[in-house]
Every structure is written in C-alpha cells, then in structure tokens.
Backbone bond lengths (Angstrom), bond angles and torsions (degrees), N, CA, C in turn:
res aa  C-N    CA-C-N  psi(-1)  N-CA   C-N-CA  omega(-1)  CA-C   N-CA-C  phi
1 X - - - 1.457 - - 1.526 111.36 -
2 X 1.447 133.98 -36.79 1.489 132.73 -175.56 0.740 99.69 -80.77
3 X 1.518 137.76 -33.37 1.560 140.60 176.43 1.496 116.82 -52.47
4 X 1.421 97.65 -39.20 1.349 102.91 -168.73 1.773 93.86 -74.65
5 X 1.167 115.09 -77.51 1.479 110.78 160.39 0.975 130.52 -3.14
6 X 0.788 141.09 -69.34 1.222 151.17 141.03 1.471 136.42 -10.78
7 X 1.478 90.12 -45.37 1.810 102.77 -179.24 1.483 98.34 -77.80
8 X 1.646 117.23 -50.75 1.500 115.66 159.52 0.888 136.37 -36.15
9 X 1.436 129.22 -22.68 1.365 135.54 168.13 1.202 108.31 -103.63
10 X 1.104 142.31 -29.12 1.878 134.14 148.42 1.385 114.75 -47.41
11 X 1.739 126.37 -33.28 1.284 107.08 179.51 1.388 111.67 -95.02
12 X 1.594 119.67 -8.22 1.695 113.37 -168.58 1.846 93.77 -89.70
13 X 1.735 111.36 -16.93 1.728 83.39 161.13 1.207 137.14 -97.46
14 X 1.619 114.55 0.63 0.815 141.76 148.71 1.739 123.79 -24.69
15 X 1.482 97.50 -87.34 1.605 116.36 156.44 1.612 118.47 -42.43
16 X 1.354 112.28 -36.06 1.626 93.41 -179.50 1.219 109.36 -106.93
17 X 1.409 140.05 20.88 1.285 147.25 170.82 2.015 75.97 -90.34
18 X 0.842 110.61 -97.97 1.703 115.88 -172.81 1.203 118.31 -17.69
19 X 1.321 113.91 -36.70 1.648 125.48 -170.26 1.962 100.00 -82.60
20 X 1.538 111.01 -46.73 1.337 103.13 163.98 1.553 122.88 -58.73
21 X 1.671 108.51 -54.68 1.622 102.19 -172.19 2.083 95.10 -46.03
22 X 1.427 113.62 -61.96 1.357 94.24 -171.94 1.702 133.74 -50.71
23 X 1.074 111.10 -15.86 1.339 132.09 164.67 1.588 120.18 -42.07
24 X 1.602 92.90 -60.68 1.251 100.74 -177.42 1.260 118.73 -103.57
25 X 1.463 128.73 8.21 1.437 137.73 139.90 1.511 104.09 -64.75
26 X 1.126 131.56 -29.65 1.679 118.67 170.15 1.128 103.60 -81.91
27 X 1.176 147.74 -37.16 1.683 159.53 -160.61 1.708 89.60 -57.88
28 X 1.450 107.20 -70.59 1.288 114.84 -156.21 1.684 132.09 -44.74
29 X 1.229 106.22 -24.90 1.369 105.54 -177.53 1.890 103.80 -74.70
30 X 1.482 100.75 -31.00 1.333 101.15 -166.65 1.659 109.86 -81.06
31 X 0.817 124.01 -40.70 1.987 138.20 150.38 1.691 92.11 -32.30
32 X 1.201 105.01 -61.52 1.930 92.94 -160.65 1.482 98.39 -74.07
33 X 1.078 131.87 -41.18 1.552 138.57 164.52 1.861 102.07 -29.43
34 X 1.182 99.77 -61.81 1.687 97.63 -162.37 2.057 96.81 -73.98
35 X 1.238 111.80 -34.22 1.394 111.40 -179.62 1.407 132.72 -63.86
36 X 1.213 92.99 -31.01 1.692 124.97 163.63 1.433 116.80 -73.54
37 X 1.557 130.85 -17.25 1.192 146.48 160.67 1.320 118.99 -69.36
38 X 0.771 132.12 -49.53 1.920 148.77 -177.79 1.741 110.77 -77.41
39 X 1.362 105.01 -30.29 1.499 101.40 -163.69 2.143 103.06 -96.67
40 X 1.371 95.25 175.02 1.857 90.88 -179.44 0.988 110.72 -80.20
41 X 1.280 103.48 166.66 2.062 110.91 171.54 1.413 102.23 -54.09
42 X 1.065 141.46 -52.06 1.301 132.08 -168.09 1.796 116.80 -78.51
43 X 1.324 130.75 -26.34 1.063 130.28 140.00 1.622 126.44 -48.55
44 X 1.442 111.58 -33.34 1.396 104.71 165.92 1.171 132.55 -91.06
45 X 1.573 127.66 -9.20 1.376 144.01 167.53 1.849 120.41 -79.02
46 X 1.830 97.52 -32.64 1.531 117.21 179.93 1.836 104.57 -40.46
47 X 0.913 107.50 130.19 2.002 109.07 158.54 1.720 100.07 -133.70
48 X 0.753 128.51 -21.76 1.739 102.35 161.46 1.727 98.77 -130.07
49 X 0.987 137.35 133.85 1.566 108.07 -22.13 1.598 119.43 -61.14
50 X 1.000 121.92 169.90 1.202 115.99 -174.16 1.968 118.56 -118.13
51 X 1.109 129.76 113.04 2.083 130.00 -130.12 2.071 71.07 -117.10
52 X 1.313 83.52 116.72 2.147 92.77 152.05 1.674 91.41 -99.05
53 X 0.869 131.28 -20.58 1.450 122.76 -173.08 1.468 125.69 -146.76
54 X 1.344 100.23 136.93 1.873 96.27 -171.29 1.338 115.73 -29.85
55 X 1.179 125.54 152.41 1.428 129.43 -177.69 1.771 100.73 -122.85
56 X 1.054 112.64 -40.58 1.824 111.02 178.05 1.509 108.00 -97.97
57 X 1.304 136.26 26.25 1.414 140.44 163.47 1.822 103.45 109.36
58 X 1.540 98.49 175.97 1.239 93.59 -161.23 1.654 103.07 -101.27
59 X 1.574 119.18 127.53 1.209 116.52 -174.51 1.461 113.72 -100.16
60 X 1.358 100.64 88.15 1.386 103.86 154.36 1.808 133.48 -76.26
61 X 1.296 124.79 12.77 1.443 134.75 168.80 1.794 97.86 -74.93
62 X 1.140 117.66 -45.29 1.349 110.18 147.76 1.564 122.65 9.24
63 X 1.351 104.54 -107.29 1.418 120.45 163.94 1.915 111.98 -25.93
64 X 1.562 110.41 -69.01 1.037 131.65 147.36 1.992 108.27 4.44
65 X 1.382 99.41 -88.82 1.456 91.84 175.50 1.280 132.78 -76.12
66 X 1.365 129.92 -0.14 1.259 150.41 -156.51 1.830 84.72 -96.44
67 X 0.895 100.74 -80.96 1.675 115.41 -178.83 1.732 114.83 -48.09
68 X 1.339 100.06 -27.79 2.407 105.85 162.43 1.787 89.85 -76.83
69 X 0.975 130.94 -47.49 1.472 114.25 -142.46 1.617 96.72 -98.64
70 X 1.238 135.00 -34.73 0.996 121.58 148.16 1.545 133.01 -121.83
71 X 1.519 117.69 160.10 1.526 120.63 -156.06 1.676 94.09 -107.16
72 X 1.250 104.53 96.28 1.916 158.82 172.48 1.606 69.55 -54.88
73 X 1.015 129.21 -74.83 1.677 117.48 -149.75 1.621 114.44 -69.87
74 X 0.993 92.42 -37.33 1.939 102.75 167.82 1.335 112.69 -43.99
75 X 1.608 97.14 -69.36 1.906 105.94 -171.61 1.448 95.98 -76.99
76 X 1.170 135.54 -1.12 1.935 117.32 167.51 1.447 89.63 -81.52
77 X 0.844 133.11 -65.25 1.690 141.13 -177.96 1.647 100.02 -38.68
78 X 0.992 156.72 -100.91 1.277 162.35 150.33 1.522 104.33 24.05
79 X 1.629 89.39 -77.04 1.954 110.40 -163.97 2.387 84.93 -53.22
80 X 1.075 105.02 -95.07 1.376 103.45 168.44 1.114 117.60 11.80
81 X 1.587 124.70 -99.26 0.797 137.42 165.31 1.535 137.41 -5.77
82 X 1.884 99.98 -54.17 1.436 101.82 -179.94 1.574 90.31 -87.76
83 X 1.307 140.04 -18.22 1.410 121.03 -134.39 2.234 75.83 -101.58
84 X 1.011 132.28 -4.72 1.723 154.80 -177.00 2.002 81.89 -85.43
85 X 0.782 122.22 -117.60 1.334 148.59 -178.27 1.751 99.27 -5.80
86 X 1.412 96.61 -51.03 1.764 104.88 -156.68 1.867 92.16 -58.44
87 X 1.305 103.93 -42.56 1.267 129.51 -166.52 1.348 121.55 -54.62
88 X 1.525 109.14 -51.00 1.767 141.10 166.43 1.454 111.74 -52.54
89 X 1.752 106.19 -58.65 1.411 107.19 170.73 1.469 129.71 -62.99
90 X 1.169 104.61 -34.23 1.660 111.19 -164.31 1.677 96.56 -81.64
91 X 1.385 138.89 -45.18 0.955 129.38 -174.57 1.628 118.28 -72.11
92 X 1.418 106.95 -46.41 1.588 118.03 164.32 2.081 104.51 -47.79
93 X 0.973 123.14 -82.65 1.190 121.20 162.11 1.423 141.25 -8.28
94 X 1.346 98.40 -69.02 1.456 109.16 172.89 1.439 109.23 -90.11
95 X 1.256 131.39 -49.51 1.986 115.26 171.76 1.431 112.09 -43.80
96 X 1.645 135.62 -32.05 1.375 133.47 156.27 1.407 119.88 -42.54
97 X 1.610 113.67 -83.45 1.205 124.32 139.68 1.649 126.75 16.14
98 X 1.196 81.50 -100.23 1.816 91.69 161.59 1.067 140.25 -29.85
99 X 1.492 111.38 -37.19 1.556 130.67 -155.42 1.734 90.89 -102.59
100 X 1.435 112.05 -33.27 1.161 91.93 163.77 1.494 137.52 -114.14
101 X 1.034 108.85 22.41 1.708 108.48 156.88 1.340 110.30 -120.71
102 X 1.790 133.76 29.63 1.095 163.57 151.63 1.428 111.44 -60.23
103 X 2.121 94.19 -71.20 1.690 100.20 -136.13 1.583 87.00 -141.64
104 X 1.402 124.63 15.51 1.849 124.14 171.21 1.353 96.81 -131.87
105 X 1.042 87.03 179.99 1.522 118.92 -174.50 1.772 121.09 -140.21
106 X 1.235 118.19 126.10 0.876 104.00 176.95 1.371 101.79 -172.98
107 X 1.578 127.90 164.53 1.361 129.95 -174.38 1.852 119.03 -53.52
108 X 1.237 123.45 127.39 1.157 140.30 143.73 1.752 98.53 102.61
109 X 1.333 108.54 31.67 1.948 134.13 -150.26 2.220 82.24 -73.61
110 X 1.541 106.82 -52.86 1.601 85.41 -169.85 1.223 96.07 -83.95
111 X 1.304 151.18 -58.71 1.002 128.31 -148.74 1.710 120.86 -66.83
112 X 1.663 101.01 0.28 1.482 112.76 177.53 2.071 98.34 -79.45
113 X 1.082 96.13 -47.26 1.573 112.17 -151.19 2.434 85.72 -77.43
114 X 1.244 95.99 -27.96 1.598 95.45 171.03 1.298 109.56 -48.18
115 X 1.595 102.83 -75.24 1.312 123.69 168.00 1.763 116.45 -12.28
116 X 1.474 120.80 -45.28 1.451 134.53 -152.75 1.308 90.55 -82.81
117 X 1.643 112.68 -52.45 1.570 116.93 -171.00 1.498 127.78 -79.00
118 X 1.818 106.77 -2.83 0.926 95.72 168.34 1.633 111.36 -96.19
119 X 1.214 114.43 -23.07 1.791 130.48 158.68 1.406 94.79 -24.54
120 X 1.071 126.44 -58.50 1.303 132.98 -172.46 1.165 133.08 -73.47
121 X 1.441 121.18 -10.74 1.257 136.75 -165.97 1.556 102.56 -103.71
122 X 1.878 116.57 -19.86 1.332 116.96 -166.71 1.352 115.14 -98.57
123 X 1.109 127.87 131.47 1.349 125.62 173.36 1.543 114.70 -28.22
124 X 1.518 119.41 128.22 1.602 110.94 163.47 1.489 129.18 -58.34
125 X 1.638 106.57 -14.59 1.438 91.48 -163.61 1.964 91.18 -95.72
126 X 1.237 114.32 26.80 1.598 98.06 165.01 1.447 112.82 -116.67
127 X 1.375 114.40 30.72 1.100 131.21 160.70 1.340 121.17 -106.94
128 X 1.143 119.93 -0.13 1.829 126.35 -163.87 1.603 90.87 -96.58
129 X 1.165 154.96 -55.28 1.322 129.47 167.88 1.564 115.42 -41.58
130 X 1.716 115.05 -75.78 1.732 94.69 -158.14 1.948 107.82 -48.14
131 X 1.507 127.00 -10.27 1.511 126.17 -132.32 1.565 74.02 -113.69
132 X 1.525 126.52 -34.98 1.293 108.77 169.69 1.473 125.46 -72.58
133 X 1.372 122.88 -37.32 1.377 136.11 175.19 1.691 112.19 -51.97
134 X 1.414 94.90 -43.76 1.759 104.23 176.44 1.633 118.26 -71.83
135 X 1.452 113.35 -39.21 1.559 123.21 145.43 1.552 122.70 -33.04
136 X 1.443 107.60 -81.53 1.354 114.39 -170.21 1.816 108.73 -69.05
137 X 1.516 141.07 18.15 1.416 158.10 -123.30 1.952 94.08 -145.48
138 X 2.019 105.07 -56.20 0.870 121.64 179.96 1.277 118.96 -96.14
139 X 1.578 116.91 4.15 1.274 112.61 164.10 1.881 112.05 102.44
140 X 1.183 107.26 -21.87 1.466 114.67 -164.05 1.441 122.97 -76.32
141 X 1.183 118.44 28.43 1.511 131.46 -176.79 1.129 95.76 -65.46
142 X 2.026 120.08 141.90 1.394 123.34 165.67 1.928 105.13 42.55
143 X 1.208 107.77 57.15 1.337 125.50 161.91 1.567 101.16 -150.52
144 X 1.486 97.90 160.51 1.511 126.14 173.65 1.504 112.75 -51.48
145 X 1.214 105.33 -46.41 1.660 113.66 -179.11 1.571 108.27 -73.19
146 X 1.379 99.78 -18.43 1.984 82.75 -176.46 1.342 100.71 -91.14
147 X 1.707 132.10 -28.32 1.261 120.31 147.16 1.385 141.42 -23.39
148 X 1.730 96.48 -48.27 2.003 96.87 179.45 1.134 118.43 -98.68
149 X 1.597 111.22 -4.99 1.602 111.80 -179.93 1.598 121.21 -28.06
150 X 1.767 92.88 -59.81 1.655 107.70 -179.52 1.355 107.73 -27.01
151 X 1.399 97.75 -54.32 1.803 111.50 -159.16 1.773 127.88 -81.48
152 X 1.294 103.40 -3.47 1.244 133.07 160.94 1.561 102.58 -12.11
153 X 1.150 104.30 -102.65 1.612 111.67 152.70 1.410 124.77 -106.15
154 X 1.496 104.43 -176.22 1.382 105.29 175.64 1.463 112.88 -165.76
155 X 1.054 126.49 136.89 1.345 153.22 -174.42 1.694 102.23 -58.53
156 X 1.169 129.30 -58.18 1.527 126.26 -172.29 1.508 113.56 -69.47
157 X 1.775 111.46 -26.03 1.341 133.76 -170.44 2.139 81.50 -72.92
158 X 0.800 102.02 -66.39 1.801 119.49 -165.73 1.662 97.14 -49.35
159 X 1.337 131.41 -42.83 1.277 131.41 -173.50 1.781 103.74 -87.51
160 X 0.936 121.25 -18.19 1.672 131.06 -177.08 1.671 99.03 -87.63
161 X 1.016 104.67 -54.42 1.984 107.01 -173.41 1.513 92.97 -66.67
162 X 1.331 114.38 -46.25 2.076 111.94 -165.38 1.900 91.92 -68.46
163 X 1.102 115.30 -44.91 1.467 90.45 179.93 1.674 127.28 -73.07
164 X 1.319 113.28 -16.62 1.127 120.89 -173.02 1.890 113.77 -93.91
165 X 1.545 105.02 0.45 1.269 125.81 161.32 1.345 114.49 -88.86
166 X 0.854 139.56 -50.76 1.440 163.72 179.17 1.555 105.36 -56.62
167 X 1.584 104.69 -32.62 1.883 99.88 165.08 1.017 132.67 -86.60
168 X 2.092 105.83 -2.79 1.451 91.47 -178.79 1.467 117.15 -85.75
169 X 1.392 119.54 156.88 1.320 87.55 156.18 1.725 143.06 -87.94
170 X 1.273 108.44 -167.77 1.613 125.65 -141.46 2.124 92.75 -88.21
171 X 1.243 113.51 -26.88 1.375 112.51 -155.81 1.761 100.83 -87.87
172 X 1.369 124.34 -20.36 1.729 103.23 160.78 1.159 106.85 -82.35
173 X 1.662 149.13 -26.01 1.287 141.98 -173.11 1.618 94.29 -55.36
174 X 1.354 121.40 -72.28 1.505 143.91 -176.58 1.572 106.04 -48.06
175 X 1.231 138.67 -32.23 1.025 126.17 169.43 1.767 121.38 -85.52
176 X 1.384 97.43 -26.23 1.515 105.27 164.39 1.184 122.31 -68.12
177 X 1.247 114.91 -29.24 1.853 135.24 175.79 1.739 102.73 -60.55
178 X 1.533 126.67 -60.45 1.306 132.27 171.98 1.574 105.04 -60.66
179 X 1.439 114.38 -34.15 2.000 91.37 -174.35 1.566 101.09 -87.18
180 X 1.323 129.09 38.90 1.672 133.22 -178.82 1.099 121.96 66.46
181 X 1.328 150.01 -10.96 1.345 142.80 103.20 1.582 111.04 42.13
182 X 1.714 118.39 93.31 1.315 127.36 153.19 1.214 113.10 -66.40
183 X 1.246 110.94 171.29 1.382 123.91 -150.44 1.980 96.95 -99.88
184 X 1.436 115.96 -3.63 1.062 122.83 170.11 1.761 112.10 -92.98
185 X 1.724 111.56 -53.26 1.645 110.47 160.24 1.489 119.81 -42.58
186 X 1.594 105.44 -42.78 1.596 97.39 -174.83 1.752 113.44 -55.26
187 X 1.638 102.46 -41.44 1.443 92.08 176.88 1.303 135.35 -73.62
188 X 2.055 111.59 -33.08 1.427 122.23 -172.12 1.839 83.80 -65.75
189 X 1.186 129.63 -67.17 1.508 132.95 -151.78 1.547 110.07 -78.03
190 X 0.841 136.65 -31.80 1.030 121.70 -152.48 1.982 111.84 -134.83
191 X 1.440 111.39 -25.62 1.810 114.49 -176.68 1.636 84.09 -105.33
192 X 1.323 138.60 -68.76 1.243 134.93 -124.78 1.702 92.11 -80.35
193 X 1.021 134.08 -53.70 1.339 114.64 172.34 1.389 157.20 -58.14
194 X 2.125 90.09 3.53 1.170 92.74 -168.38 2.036 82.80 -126.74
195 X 1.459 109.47 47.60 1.434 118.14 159.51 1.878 87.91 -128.94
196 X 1.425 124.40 38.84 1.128 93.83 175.41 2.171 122.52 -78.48
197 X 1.378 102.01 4.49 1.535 109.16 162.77 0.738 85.30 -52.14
198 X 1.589 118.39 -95.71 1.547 123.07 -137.11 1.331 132.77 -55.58
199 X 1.333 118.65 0.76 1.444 133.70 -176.64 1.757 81.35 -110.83
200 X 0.914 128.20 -55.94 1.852 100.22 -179.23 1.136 97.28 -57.06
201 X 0.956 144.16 -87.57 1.689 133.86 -163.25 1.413 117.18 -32.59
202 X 1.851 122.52 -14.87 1.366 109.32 -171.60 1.044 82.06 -111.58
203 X 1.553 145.67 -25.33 1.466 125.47 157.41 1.455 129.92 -48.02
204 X 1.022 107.68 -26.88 1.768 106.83 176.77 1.419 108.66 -79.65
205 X 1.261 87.74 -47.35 1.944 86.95 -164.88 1.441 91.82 -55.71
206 X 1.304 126.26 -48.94 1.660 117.82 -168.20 0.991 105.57 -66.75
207 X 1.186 140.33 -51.40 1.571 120.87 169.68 1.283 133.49 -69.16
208 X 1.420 124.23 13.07 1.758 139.35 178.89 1.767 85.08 -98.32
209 X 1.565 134.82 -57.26 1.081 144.35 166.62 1.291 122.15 -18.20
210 X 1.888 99.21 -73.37 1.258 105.90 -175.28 1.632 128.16 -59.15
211 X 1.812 93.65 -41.21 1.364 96.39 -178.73 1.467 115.34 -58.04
212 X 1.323 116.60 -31.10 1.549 120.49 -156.28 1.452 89.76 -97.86
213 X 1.436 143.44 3.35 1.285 115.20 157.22 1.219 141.62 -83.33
214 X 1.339 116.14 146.61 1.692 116.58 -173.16 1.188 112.67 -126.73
215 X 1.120 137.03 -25.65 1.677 136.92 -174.20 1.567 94.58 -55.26
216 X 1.777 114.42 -84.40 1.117 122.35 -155.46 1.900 102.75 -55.02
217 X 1.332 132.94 -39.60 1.251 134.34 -170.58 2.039 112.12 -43.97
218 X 1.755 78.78 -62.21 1.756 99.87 160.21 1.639 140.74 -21.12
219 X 1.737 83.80 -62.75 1.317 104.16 -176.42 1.598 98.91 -93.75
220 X 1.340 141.29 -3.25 1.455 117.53 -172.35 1.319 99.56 -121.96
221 X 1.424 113.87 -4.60 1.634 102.87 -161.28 1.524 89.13 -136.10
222 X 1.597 138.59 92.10 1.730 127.38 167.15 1.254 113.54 -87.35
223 X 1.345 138.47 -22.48 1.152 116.70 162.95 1.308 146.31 -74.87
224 X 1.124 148.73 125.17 1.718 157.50 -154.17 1.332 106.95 -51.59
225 X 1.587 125.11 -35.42 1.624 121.49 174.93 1.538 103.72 -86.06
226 X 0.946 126.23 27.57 2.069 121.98 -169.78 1.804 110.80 -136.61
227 X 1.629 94.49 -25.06 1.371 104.06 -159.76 1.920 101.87 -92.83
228 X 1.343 115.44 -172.54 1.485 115.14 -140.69 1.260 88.39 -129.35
229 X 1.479 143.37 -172.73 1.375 137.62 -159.56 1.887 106.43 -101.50
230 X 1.541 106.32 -37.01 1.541 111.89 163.42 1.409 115.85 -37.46
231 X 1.598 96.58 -55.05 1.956 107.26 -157.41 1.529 87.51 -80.87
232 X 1.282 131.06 -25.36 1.564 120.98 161.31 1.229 124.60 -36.45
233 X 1.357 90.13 -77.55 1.900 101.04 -174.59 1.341 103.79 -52.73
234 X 1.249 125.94 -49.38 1.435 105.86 -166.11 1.444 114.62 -71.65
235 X 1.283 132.17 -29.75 1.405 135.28 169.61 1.828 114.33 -49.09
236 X 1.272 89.95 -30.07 1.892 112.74 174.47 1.239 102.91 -70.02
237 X 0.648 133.46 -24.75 1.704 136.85 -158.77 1.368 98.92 -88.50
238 X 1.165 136.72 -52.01 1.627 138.54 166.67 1.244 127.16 -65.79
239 X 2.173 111.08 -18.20 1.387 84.13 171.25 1.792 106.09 -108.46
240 X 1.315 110.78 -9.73 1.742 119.25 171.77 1.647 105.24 -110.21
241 X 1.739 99.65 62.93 1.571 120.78 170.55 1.390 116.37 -49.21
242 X 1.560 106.79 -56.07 1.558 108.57 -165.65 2.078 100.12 -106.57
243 X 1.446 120.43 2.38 1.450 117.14 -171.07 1.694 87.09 -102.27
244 X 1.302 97.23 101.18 1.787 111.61 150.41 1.195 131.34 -56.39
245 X 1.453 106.05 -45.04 1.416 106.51 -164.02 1.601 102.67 -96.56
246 X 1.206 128.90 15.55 1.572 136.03 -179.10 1.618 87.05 -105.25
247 X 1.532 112.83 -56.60 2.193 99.21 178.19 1.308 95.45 -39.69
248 X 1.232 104.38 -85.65 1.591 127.90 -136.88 1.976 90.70 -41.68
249 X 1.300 110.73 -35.80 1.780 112.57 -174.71 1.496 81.03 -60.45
250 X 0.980 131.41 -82.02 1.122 135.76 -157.31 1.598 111.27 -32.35
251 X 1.093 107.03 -73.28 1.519 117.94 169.86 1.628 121.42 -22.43
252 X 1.440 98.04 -45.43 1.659 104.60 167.38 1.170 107.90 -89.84
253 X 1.050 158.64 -27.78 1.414 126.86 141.23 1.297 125.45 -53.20
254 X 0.921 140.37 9.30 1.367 138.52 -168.83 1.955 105.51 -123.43
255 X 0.837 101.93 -22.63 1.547 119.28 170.09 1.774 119.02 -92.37
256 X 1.400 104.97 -25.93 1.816 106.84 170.04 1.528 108.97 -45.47
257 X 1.725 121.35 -51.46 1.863 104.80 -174.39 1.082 113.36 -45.60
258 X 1.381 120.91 -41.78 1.288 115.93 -148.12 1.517 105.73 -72.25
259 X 2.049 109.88 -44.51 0.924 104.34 -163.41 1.861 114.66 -73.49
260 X 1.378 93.28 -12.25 1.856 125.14 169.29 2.172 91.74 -30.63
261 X 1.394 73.98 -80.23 1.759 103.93 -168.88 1.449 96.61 -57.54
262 X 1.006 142.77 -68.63 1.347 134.46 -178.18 1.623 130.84 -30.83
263 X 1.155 92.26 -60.63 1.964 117.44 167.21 1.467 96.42 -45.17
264 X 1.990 132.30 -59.57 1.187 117.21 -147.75 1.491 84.06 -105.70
265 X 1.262 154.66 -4.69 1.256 128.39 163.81 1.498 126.29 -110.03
266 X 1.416 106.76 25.51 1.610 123.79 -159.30 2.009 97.76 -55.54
267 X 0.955 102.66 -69.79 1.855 111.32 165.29 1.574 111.93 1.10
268 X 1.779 108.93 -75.55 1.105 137.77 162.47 1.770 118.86 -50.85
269 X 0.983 127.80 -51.45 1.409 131.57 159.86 1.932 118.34 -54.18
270 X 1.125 91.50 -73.41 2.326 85.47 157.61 1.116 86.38 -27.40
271 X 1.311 115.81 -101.61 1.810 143.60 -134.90 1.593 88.91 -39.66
272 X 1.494 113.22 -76.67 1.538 101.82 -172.54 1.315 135.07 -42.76
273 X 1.688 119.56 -46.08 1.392 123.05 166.18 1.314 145.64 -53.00
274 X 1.768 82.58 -13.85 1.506 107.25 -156.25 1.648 93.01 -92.32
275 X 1.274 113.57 -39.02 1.581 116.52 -155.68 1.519 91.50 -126.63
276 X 1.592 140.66 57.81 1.112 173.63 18.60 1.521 130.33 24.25
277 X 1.385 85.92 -61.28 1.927 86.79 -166.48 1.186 105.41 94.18
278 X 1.100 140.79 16.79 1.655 122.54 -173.32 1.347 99.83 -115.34
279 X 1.385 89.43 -176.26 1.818 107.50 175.85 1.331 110.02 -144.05
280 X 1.342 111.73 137.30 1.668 91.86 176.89 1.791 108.30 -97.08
C-alpha cells in the first residue's frame, strides 16, 4: 500500500515538474516580448554582447510613442467590435443551424449538411474574392460590417451545435411535443439552452479567430481609423522596420483585450474547453 502511494506521488511530481517546464516554455516568448519593449533599438538588435534585459534603464516612453503615432483606442474599438458581432452572429446562426440538421427532418437535410462539411474542407482564403465583391456591392468598405461579414455564419459553428444537439436526449423534446410545444418553443425553451457549452466553446473559438485575423481586415478595411489591431501591427512593421522595441510595445498593447476578456470570462473559457474537447 505505501508503495503504491508512493508511486502516486512520484508520478503527480513528475507531471507537474513537466507541466511547469511547459509553462514557462509558453511564458517565454511573451517575457521577451515585454523585455524587448522597454529596452533601445540597439540593445535589442545587439547579439554579442547579447542584453535579456535593459542595460541603460527601463524604457517605457516606448509605449509612450507607440500610443502618439497610433490611435490604440480606434483599433480596440474596431478589433472589439467585430470580435462582439463575429460572436452574436456565429452563435445565433449556427445554434439554429444546428438544431436543424441535429433534431428535424426534412428534404435534401444531408446533402444540405454535406454542403457545410465541405465549406469546411476548403481553404478560407478562396472565399475572399466572391466575399469581397459582395462587400464592396453593399457598400461596406472600411466599416464594421465589412469586418463581420466573414463571420456571419460558419460552417464549424453549424457542425459543433449539430453535434451537441444530437447528444441530447429525445424524451424532453417528446414530452414538450404532447404539452403543445411548436417546433420553434421546443427549441427557444426547452433544447437551445441546454447546449449552452457548445455555444461557449463556439464563442471562444470565434473570438480567438477573429482577433487573430489579418488577411480579410487588410483587404476590406485600408484606412488606419477602420482597420483592426492585426492589420495594425502589420502595417507597423514597414514603417518601424528596424525599431524593435516600438513593435514588440506595440504588440503588448495589442494583446491587453484579450487578456482584458480572458481574466473576466476565465469560468466560461475552462467550462467551454473543457466540455468541448478542444484545444486552442
């Protein structure tokens, strides 16, 4: 019996010695990110000698000019905004969706729901012409709406809600069906709230998505008051070519929403990943 004990306690420090070293192999880029922010261009370009840490004090004016030269409050407003919207649509959308190539029936149901998986199978970026043409058609260039268009719906959102319908079971639908229960009450009251996992899990992923996209931001939004914090930085990148420590500032500002949103919905983030299966 102590033996056995024992071995349990040899392998649970085992696992969290491993679980820390990996910790702080993820840690690290973001530590050198913020360290690389504070220090000079020439401290951050140096390799012999080679500086993990400011050597002439810590420059926070950094930040300072990053935040005069570009308006941080615009692209939080923007990025927000679509990453709000992307969120609204995709879950409204796809929990519909879902519910019905889940839990109805009706003519041409697989070859509709085929259709979804092969959506899914195709690269996104061979959708950015017809999705721009249909954009610039409706007018929505360098607007909010030509931002969330993409996100309108979505195909992975539609295969995540249909499976997570498909687990409930059949005996509250059927008993809601005998207490008069339309086939629209059965879903607002009685199925759709009790997939509320799976809509956290398709809320995150859509907003891990949205934030991290840059192609479509690029191409739909060129002006500096319209565009999103991705299509920022990278536009930064060509005119603070050789200033490191002005990106990398940048970069941490540009990463605060998330960690904003993270901190106050952490609960919701567990819960979703957890009872998902995924990983981000």
């Amino acid at each position: 019996m102590e033996s056995a004990k024992r071995s349990a306690l040899i392998r649970k420090i085992i696992m969290y010695v491993i679980l820390t070293i990996m910790a702080f192999i993820m840690l690290v880029p973001f530590v050198w990110m913020i360290l690389t922010a504070v220090k000079t261009n020439q401290e951050a370009i140096s390799v012999n000698p080679f500086y993990i840490f400011p050597q002439n004090g810590w420059h926070w004016e950094n930040f300072a000019e990053v935040w005069k030269n570009y308006n941080f409050l615009i692209l939080y407003k923007n990025t927000l905004l679509m990453i709000f919207f992307r969120v609204l649509c995709a879950c409204l959308t796809a929990t519909m969706a879902g519910y019905a190539f889940g839990r109805l029936k009706f003519p041409g149901k697989k070859v509709m729901f085929a259709l979804v998986l092969i959506q899914m199978m195709i690269p996104a970026q061979i959708f950015i012409i017809p999705q721009y043409l249909m954009v610039s058609s409706l007018g929505w260039l360098n607007t909010v709406a030509g931002l969330v268009f993409p996100g309108i719906v979505t195909a992975f959102g539609t295969y995540l809600l249909k499976t997570g319908y498909e687990g409930l079971s059949k005996d509250l639908e059927e008993a809601a069906a005998i207490d008069g229960c339309n086939v629209g009450q059965r879903f607002l009251h009685i199925m759709m709230p009790l997939t509320k996992s799976s809509m956290v899990s398709l809320g995150i992923f859509t907003a891990l998505f949205a934030f991290k996209d840059l192609m479509w931001p690029m191409i739909v939004c060129t002006r500096a008051e319209t565009t999103t914090l991705s299509a920022g930085l990278a536009k930064m990148q060509g005119q603070y070519s050789s200033d490191y420590p002005q990106m990398m500032a940048a970069a941490v500002l540009a990463v605060i929403p998330m960690i904003v949103i993270y901190i106050i919905f952490q609960k919701q983030f567990v819960e979703g990943i957890a009872t998902s299966g995924g990983k981000l």
